[in-house]
ZAMARGU-4260 file (C-alpha; in steps of 0.2 Angstrom, whole numbers, plus 5000, padded with zeros to 4 digits):
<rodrens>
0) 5168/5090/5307 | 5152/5099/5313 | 5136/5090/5319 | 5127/5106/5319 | 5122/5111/5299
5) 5124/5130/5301 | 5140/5136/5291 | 5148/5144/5307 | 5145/5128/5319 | 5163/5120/5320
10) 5168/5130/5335 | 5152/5128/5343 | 5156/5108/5339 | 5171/5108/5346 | 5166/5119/5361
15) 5155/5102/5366 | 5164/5088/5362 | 5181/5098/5372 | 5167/5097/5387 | 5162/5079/5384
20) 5182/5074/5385 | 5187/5084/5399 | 5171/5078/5409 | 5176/5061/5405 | 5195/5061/5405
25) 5199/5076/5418 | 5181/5079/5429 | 5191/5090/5441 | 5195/5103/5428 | 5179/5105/5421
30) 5172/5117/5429 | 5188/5128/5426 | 5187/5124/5407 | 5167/5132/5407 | 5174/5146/5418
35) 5187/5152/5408 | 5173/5151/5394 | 5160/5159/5403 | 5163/5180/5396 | 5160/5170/5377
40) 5144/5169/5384 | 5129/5184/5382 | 5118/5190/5396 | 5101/5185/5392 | 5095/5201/5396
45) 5104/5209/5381 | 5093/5216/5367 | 5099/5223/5349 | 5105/5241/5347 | 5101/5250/5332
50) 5111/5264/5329 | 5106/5276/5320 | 5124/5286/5313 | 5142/5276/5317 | 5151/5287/5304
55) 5150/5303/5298 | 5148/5308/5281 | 5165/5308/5276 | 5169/5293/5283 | 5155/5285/5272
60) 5160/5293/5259 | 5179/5285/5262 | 5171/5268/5263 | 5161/5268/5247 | 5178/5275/5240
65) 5188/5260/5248 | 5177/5249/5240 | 5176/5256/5223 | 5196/5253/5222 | 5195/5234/5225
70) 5203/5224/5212 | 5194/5207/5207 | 5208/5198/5215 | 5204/5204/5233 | 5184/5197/5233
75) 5183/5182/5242 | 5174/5171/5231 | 5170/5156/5243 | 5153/5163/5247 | 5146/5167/5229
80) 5137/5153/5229 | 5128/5148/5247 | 5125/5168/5251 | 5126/5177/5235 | 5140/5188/5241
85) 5158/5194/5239 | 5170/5195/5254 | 5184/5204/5259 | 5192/5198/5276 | 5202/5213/5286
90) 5203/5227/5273 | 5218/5238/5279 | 5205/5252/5278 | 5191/5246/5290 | 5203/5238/5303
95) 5207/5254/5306 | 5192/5259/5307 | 5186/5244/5318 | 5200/5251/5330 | 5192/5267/5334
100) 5174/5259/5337 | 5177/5248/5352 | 5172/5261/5364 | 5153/5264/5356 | 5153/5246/5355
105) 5157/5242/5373 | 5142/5255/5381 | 5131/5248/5366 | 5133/5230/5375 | 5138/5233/5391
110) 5155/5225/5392 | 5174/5230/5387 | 5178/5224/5372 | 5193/5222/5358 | 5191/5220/5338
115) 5192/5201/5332 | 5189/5203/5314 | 5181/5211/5299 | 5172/5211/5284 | 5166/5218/5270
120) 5150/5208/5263 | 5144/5214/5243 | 5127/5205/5243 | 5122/5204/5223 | 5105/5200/5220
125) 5108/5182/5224 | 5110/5188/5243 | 5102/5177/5258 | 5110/5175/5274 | 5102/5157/5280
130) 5099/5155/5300 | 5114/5153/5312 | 5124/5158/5324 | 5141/5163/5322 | 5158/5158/5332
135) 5161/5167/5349 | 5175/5176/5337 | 5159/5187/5334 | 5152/5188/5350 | 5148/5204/5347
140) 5146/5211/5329 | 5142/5230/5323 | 5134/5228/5308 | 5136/5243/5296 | 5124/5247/5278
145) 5136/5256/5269 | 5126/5255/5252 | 5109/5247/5247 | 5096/5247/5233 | 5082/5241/5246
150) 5078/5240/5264 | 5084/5221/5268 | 5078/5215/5285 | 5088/5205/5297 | 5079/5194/5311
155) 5087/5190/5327 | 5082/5180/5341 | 5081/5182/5359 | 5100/5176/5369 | 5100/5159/5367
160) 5112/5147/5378 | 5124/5139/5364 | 5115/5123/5357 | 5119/5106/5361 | 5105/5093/5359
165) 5093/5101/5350 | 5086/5090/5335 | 5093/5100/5319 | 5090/5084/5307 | 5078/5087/5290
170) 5079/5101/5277 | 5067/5112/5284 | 5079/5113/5301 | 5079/5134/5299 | 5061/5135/5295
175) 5057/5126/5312 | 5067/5140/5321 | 5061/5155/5311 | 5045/5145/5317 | 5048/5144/5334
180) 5039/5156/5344 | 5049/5152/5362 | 5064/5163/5351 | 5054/5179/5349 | 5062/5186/5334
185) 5062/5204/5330 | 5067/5212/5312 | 5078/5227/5311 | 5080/5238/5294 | 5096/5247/5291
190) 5098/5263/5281 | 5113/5268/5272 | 5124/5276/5284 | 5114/5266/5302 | 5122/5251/5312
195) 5114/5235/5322 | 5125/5230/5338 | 5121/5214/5342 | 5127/5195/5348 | 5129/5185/5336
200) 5135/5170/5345 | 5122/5170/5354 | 5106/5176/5345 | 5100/5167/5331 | 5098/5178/5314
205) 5097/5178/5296 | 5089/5188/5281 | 5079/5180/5268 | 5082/5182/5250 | 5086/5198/5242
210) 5068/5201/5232 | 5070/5203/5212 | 5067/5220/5204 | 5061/5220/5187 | 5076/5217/5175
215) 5089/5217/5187 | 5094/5213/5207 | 5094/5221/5221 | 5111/5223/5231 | 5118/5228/5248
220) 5135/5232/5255 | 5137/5229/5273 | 5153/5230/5285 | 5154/5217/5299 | 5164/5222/5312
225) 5168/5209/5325 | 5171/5210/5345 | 5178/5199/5358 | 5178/5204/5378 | 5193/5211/5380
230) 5208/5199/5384 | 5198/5183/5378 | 5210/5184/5362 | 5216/5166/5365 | 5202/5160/5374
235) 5192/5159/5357 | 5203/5150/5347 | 5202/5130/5352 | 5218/5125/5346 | 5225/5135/5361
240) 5215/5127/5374 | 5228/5112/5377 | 5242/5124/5381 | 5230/5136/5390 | 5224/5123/5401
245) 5239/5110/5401 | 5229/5096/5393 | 5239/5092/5379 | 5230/5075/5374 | 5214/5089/5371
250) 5223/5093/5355 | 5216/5078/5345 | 5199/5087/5346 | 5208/5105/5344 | 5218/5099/5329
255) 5201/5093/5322 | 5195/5111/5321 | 5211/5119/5316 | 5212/5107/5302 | 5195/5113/5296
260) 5197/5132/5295
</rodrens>
């Protein structure tokens, strides 16, 4: 349904065209639909935080563990393909974990926040991560290097406002952003163990291919933990916004996006 190309555009998509019907339909309620938006939205002045231990040693150690015990029928395959990776959505394990990480989460970005989602990502050595921006159910993400066989950069962008009629027509649509000197990106590399706060939603990033090591791949495991501002639970799911806001003819553009997840 997405007239953006990135992977994790639909909400984005729907975002706009919820603003476009309201503005036509219900002009008087605009303004308190991008209201009740607005914390989804990052402070331009935010800048990445590395960070350089989230767990101690143990707790590593627990993960790698965790990890070693999947079964084949818990990978996620749907990504194999487009990101050279395996998945694995909300692991019992690591929501646990994501629980007790909101605090360092909310000083690292300077807002109270609450866990959305997880995942585990096992790059192989097909792993590239093309440019995007994810949906504000990861406004904020903690990205965690459990494992690696080499450091693997990840580029980011300044805060960006969310897209809306920006030319992202033609192939070489990502290249023109890594391109893009207005953006400003700067790299970060992880270490086994180190972490990345940043706002995904908000921030441009991607990692280009995983290089080839002679007679094999190389790989990385990395934990994404997700972050919402606290109470904003419903707020970023769309099919909501009908009830929320008493519009319920919205829902022919909600449905749209809750058909497509």
């Amino acid at each position: 349904m997405s007239g953006f190309p990135w992977y994790d555009s639909p909400w984005l998509d729907t975002y706009v065209q919820a603003q476009a019907w309201i503005a036509r339909a219900h002009p008087a309620r605009l303004t308190e639909f991008e209201a009740r938006l607005a914390p989804l939205h990052t402070d331009p002045a935010f800048r990445v935080k590395p960070i350089d231990r989230v767990f101690d040693e143990d707790t590593l150690q627990s993960i790698r563990h965790a990890i070693r015990a999947l079964k084949p029928a818990q990978l996620e395959l749907h990504e194999v393909r487009d990101f050279g990776r395996f998945i694995v959505h909300d692991h019992p394990y690591f929501t646990e974990l994501q629980r007790a990480l909101a605090g360092l989460v909310g000083e690292a970005v300077g807002e109270s926040v609450e866990p959305s989602y997880n995942f585990l990502s096992l790059y192989s050595k097909a792993g590239v991560c093309g440019v995007h921006l994810d949906a504000p159910s990861a406004k904020w993400t903690l990205d965690v290097c459990v494992d690696q066989s080499i450091d693997w950069p990840i580029h980011f962008s300044q805060i960006v406002p969310w897209p809306r009629e920006t030319d992202y027509a033609g192939p070489d649509w990502q290249e023109r952003i890594k391109r893009d000197t207005r953006l400003h990106f700067t790299s970060c590399r992880l270490k086994p163990g180190s972490a990345v706060a940043f706002s995904g939603s908000s921030q441009w990033h991607y990692r280009d291919p995983l290089p080839l090591a002679a007679g094999r791949g190389h790989f990385s495991n990395l934990l994404f933990f997700h972050f919402i501002p606290r109470g904003m639970a419903e707020w970023v799911e769309p099919q909501r916004w009908p009830a929320l806001l008493g519009l319920p003819a919205l829902a022919e553009i909600t449905e749209r996006y809750a058909a497509h997840q």
